[in-house]
TORFI-474277 format. One line per 10 residues: number of its first residue (from 1); for each residue x, y, z of C-alpha. Coordinates in steps of 0.25 Angstrom, whole numbers, plus 5000, padded with zeros to 4 digits. Each point is the difference from the previous one (the first is absolute). Last residue first. Layout:
NUM> X/Y/Z ~ ...
This chain:
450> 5220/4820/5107 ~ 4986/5003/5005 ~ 5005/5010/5008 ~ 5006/5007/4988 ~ 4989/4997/4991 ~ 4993/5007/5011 ~ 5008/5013/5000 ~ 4998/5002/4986 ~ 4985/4998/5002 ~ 5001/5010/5009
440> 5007/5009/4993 ~ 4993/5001/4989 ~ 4987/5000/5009 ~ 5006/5014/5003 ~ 5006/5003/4986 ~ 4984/4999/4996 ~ 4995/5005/5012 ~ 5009/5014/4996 ~ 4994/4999/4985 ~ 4985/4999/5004
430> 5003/5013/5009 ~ 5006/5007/4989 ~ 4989/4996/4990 ~ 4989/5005/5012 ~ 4993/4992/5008 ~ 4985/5000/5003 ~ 4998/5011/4989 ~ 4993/5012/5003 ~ 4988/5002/4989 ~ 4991/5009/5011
420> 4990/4991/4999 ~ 5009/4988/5000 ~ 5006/5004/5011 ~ 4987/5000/5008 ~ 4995/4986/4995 ~ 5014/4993/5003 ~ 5003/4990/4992 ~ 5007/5008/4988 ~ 5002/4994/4987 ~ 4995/5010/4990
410> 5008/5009/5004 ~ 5006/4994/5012 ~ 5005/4986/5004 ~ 5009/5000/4992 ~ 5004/4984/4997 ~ 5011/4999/4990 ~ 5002/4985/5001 ~ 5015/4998/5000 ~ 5001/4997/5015 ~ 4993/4987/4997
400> 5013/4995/4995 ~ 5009/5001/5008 ~ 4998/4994/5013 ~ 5011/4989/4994 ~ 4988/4989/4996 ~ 4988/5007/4998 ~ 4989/4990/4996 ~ 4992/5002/5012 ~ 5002/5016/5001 ~ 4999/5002/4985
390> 4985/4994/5000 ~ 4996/5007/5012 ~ 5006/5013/4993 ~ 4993/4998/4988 ~ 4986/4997/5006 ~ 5001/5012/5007 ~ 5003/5008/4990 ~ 4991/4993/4989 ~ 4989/5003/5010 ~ 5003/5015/5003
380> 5002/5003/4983 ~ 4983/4998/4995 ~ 4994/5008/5012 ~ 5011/5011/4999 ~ 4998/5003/4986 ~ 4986/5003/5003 ~ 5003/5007/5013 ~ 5010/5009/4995 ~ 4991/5004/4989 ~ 4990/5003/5009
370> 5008/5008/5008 ~ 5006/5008/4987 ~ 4985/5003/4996 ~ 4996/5006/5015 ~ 5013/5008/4999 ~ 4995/5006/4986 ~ 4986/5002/5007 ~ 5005/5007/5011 ~ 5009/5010/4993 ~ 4987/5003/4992
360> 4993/5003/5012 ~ 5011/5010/5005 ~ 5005/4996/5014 ~ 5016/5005/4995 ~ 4997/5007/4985 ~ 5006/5012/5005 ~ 5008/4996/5010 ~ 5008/4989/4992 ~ 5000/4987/5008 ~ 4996/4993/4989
350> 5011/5002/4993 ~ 5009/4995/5009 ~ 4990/4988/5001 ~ 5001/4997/4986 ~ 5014/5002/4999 ~ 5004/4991/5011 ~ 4989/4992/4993 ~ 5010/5000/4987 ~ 5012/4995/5006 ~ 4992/4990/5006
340> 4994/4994/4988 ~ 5013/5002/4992 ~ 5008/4992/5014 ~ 4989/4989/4997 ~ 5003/5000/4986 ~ 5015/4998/5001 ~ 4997/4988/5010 ~ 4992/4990/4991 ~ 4986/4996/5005 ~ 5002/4987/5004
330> 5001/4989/4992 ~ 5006/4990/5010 ~ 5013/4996/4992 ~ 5002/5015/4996 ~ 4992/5008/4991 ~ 4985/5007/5001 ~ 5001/5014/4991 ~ 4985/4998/4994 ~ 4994/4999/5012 ~ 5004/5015/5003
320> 4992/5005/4986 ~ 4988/5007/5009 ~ 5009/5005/5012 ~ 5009/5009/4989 ~ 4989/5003/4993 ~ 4994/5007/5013 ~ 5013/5004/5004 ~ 5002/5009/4986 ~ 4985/5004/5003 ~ 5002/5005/5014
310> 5013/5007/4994 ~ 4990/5007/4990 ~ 4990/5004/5009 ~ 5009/5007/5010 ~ 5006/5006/4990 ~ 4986/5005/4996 ~ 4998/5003/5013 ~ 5011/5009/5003 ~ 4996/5009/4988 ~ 4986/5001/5000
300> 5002/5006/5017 ~ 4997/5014/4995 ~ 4988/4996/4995 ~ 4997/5000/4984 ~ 4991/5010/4994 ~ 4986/4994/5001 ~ 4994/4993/4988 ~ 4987/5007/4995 ~ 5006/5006/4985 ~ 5006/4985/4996
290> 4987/4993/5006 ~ 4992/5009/4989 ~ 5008/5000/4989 ~ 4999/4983/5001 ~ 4985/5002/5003 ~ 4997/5009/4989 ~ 5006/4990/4990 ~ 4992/4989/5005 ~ 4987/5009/5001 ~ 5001/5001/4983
280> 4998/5011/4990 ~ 5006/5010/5009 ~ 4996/5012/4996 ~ 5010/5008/4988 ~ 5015/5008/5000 ~ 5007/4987/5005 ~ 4993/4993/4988 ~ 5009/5007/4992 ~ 5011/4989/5000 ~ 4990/4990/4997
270> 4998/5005/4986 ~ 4985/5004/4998 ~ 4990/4992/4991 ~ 4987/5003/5007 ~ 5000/5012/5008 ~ 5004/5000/5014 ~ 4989/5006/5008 ~ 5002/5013/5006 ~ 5006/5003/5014 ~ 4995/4998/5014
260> 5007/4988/5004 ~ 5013/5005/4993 ~ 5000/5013/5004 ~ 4999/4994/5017 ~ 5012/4991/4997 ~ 5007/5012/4995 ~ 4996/5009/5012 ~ 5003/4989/5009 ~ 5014/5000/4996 ~ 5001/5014/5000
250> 4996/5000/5015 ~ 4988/5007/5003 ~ 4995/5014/5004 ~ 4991/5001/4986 ~ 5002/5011/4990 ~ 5006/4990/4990 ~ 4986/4992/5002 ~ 4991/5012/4997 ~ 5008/5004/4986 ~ 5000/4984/4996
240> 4986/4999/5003 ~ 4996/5013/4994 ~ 5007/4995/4986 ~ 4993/4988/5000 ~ 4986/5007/5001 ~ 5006/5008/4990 ~ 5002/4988/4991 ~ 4986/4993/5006 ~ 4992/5011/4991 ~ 4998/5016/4999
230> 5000/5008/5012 ~ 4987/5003/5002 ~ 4993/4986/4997 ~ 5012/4995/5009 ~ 4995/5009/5011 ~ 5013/5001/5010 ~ 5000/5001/5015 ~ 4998/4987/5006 ~ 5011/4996/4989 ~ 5009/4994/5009
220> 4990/4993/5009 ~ 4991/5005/5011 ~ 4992/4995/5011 ~ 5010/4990/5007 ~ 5010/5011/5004 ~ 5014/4998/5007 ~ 5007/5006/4989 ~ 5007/4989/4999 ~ 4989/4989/5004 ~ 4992/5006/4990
210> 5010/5000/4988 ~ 5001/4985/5005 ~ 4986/4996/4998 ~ 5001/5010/4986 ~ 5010/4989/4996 ~ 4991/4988/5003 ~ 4991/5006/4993 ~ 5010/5002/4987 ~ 5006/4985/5002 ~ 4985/4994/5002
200> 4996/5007/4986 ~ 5014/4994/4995 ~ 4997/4985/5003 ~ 4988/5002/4988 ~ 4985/5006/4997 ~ 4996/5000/4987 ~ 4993/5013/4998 ~ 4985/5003/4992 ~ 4999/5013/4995 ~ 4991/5011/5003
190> 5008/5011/4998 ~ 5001/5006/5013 ~ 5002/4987/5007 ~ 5012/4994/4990 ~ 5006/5012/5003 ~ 4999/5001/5014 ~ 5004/4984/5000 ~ 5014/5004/4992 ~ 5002/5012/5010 ~ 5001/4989/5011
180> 4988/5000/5010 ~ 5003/4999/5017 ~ 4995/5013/5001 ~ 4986/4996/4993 ~ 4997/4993/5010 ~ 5000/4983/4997 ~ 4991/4992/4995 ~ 5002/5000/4984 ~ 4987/4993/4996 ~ 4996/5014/4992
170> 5012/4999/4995 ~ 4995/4989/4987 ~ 5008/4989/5003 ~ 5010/4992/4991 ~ 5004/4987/5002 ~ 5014/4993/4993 ~ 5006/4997/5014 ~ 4993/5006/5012 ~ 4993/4989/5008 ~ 4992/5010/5010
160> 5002/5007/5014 ~ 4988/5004/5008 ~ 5003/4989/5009 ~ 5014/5005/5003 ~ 4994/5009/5014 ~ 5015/4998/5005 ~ 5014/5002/4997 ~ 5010/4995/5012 ~ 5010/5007/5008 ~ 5007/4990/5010
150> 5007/5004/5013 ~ 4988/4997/5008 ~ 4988/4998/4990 ~ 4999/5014/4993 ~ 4991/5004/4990 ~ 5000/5005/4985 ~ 4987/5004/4996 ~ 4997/5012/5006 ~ 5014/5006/4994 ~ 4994/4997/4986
140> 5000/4990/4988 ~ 4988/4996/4995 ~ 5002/4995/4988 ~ 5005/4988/5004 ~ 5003/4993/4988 ~ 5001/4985/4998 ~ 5009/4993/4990 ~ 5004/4988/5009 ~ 5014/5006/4999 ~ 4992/5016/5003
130> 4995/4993/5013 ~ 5013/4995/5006 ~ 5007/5014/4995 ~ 4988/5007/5006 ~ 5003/4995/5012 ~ 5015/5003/5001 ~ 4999/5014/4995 ~ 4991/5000/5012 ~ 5012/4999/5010 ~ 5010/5006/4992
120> 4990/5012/5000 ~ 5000/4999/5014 ~ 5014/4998/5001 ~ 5001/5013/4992 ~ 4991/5008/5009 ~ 5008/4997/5012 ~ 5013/5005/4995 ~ 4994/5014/4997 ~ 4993/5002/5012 ~ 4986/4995/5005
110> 4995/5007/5011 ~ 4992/5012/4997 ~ 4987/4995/5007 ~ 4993/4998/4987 ~ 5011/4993/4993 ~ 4999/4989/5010 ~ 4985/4998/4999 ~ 5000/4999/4985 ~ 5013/4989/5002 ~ 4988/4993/5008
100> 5003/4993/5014 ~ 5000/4989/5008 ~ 4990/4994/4988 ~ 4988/4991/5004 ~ 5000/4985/4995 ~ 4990/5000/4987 ~ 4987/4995/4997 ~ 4994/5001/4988 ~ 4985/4999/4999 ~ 4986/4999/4991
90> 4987/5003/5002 ~ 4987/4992/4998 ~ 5000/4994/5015 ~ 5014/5006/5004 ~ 5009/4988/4992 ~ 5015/5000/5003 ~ 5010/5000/4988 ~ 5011/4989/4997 ~ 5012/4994/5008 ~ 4998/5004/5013
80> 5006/5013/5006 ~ 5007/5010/4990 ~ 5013/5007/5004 ~ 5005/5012/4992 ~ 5009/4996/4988 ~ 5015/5001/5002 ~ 5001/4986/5004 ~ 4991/4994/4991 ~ 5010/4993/4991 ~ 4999/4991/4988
70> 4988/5007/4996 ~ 4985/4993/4997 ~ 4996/4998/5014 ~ 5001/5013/5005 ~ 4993/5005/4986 ~ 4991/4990/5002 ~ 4996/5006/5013 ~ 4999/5014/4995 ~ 4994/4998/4988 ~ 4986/4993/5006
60> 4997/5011/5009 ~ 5002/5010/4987 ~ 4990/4990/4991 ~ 4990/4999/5012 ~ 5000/5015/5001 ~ 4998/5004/4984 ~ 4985/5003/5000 ~ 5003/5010/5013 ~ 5003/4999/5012 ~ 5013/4995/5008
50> 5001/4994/5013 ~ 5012/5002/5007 ~ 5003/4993/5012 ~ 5012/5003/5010 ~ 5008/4991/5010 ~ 5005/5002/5012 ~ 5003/4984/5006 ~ 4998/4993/5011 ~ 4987/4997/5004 ~ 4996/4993/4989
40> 5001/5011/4990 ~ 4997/5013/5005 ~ 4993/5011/4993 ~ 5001/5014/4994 ~ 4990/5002/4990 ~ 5002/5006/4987 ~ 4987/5004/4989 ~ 5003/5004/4986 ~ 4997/5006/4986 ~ 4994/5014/5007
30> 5011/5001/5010 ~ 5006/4994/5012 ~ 4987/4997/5007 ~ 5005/4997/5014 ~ 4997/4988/5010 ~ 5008/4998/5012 ~ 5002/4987/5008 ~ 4994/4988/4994 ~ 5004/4987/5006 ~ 5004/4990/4989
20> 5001/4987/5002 ~ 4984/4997/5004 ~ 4996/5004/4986 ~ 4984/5001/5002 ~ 5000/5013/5003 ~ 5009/5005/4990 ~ 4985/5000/4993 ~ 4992/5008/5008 ~ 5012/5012/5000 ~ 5002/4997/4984
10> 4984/5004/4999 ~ 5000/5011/5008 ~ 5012/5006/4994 ~ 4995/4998/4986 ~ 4986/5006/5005 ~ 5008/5012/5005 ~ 5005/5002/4986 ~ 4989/4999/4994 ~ 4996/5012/5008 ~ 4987/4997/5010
């Protein structure tokens, strides 16, 4: 029997004993580690890697601190528990199952241009919580970047190592040789120790997205250049540049693309040249990289964004209406009321725009106005009320209480289904005929009375 099979063996006697997982499949990944589909209490797909090797406590170990230690995991695969699960002498990570890998979508030719970026975005994203913390991945690749619904992640971190000021010998570099910068060749070929940094993540990350391009995970700009041949990491550079300018992308993601696979800056560079250089930090990279992966505006931008601004103009408008209350009964004063109507004519006009007519974002902005109208409304309704009754009982010519502006509309409607649609009860014109008609009838009365 192979040692292999005998680790097999024993993790199968051993997962026996763990009643909430329920082992499906069980598959020798490679030579440094064993995988085994599972499901954890009944509910969930998960996935358990056991590493081998001196060094396999120490990796388990690093992923869940690394979950613990930065200030947010979302864009780290999904770890359950909080610590490592023991196998008799062997120990596990256990991680909730990808919905897909960005390997697999390469693959099968389906990742264009645009999707590639988020992807990246997405990953950028974990690296830049790690790299704060001053961890490196060092492993960056499309088999480790997975998808959780709408969510890329990066994943298999338990490799990755506390970066600043360390130097390794690249013998502890892990991963293939596709994903190495020029400046880790060289160091390799000569011997030397290198400080790994930020930057090596930036350059795998950037072969990653050369792959997706070109829709190739086994290659790498320089799959076909000997730097021993050629002469050193300039021509390496040089080749890069020459590959990426042949590539069928946008120019924008060409330069984005230079940038990531380009030399190191050197120390003491002005930063107006580091455009010509490797990003030197995710932060930056991130910034470029959300500019080049935004979506050219939709046709309807326009409408909404007038739409948007009108919404805000009432939205102040509603916030600030308590501070306008005059008159005897401290009501809102009536100029402000007619600005608030005024401006949800507007609102609604706009709103009924065809192309941003039913769009979610048109929803939401109406669902803010309606709230807004119900806050205020909550606090105005009963000093309304309580004015009128308190006009009507001390009124002494049927004068008085008619001077208490009470709209009964926006934000004032009674009615539930006119306030949804922002329809006042009655209308300044309508409020101004009751007046002259209970003008009248008080003038009729004194004349009774008399």
């Amino acid at each position: 029997m192979s040692r292999l099979d005998d680790f097999e063996e024993a993790f199968e006697r051993a997962i026996e004993d763990m009643s909430d997982y329920k082992i499906q499949k069980i598959r020798p990944h490679d030579h440094f580690r064993l995988i085994a589909k599972a499901i954890y209490k009944d509910s969930l797909d998960v996935y358990i890697k056991i590493p081998k090797g001196e060094h396999a406590e120490s990796q388990c170990q690093m992923a869940y601190t690394i979950v613990r230690t930065v200030d947010d995991p979302t864009h780290l695969a999904k770890l359950i528990g909080s610590k490592p699960i023991m196998f008799g002498d062997s120990t596990g990570i256990v991680t909730k199952a990808a919905d897909d890998t960005f390997e697999n979508l390469i693959r099968a030719g389906e990742c264009k241009e645009q999707l590639a970026l988020e992807v990246i975005a997405g990953a950028g994203k974990g690296l830049r919580q790690m790299d704060i913390k001053g961890y490196q991945h060092n492993d960056i690749k499309p088999s480790n970047i997975f998808r959780y619904g709408n969510l890329w992640v990066i994943a298999d971190f338990g490799s990755a190592r506390l970066t600043k000021g360390m130097e390794h010998d690249t013998k502890s570099a892990l991963n293939s040789l596709l994903f190495w910068s020029p400046e880790l060749v060289e160091c390799k070929l000569r011997g030397k120790k290198f400080q790994y940094s930020g930057p090596e993540d930036i350059y795998q990350l950037g072969v990653t997205l050369y792959q997706a391009l070109i829709c190739n995970p086994e290659t790498s700009p320089l799959n076909r250049f000997s730097d021993e041949a050629a002469g050193g990491k300039a021509d390496a550079y040089e080749f890069t540049r020459h590959v990426i300018g042949r590539m069928q992308a946008k120019n924008a993601t060409k330069i984005l693309l230079q940038r990531m696979l380009g030399p190191r800056p050197p120390a003491g560079i002005p930063p107006n040249q580091l455009k010509n250089f490797r990003y030197t930090d995710i932060d930056t990279l991130l910034k470029d990289l959300h500019g080049t992966s935004q979506p050219p505006p939709p046709a309807w931008t326009a409408d909404y964004t007038a739409l948007e601004n009108v919404a805000e103009r009432l939205l102040d408008k509603i916030s600030t209406a308590e501070q306008y209350r005059t008159g005897r009964w401290g009501t809102i004063a009536r100029p402000t009321v007619g600005e608030i109507v005024a401006l949800h004519d507007r609102f609604l006009n706009s709103a009924t725009n065809k192309s941003i007519r039913g769009r979610p974002e048109t929803a939401d902005l109406k669902s803010r106005v309606g709230e807004a109208y119900d806050t205020l409304q909550q606090k105005e309704i009963p000093i309304l009320r309580s004015s009128m009754e308190e006009a009507r009982e001390s009124r002494e010519n049927g004068l008085d209480w008619l001077n208490i502006i009470f709209l009964w509309g926006p934000p004032f409607t009674l009615a539930s289904e006119n306030r949804k649609e922002g329809k006042a009860k009655y209308t300044f014109k309508e409020q101004d005929e009751g007046r002259a008609h209970y003008q009248q009838e008080a003038w009729l009365k004194r004349q009774y009375d008399t």
